[in-house]
C-alpha positions, 0 to 999 in steps of 0.5 A, a space after each residue: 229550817 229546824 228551827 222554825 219547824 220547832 217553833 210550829 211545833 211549840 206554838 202548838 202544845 202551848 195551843 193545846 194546853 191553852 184549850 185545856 178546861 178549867 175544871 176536871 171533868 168526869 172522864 178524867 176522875 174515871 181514869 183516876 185509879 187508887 195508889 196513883 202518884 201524885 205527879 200523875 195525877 197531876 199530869 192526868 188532871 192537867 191544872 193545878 190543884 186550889 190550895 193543897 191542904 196538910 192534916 195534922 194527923 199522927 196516923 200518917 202523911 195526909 194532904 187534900 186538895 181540891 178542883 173545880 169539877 164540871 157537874 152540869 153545863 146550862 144553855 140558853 137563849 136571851 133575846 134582846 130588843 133593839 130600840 132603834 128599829 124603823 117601822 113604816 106608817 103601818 107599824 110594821 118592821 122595814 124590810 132588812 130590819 130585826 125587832 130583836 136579836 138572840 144568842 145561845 149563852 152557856 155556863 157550867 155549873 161547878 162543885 168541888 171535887 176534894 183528893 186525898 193523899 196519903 205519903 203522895 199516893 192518893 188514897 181517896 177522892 170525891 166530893 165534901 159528902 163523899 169521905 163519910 160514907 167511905 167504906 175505909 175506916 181511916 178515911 171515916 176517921 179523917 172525914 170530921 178533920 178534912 171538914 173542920 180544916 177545910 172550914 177553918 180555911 174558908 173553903 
């Protein structure tokens, strides 16, 4: 009986993370607090980062990585016609018959979102503009770095 019991309860959390977004989203960055370790940010976040990034720098230990971060979700109606439909001597529609069909369509609009880390505490977070028009000197040193590294990339 334990054992089914443990497999229901497995079953669940492999659910549950299933239904996990493939982005971060704006209630999660809000929890994002700086000095955070890395593992919790990761655990916070709760999908991997794209293609963490070291930066040669002398001044310390630095890596950046990045996630899909929902900045919007569109909504809309596309309607379709249908070719087949029967109309009577009158051009009018038979009755039980639909001239078109319709079907709400949603899609997310995405950006990046760029986490800083220094010796695996994250030290600052945002979006590509965002780390050269940070208060923190270091970071407005980095800013040029990140971007030149992250272009030479592909990113």
């Amino acid at each position: 009986m334990s054992a089914r019991i443990s497999f229901a309860l497995l079953s669940c959390v492999v659910m549950i993370a299933g239904c996990a977004p493939p982005y971060v989203t704006h209630n999660q960055l809000n929890r994002l607090r700086k000095g955070m370790q890395h593992e919790s940010v990761l655990d916070l976040l709760s999908i991997s980062p794209d293609n963490p990034l070291r930066l040669p720098v002398r001044s310390g230990n630095y890596t950046v990585e990045f996630y899909p971060l929902q900045v919007a979700q569109t909504s809309k109606t596309e309607y379709t016609r249908n070719p087949f439909v029967q109309r009577d001597n009158n051009g009018y529609i038979k009755p039980g018959q639909q001239e078109t069909t319709s079907r709400r369509v949603k899609s997310d609009v995405k950006a990046n979102v760029y986490f800083l880390y220094q010796d695996d505490r994250l030290r600052y977070w945002g979006m590509m503009g965002d780390f050269s028009k940070s208060d923190d000197p270091e970071v407005l040193e980095l800013a040029p770095i990140i971007y030149t590294q992250l272009f030479l990339q592909g990113f």
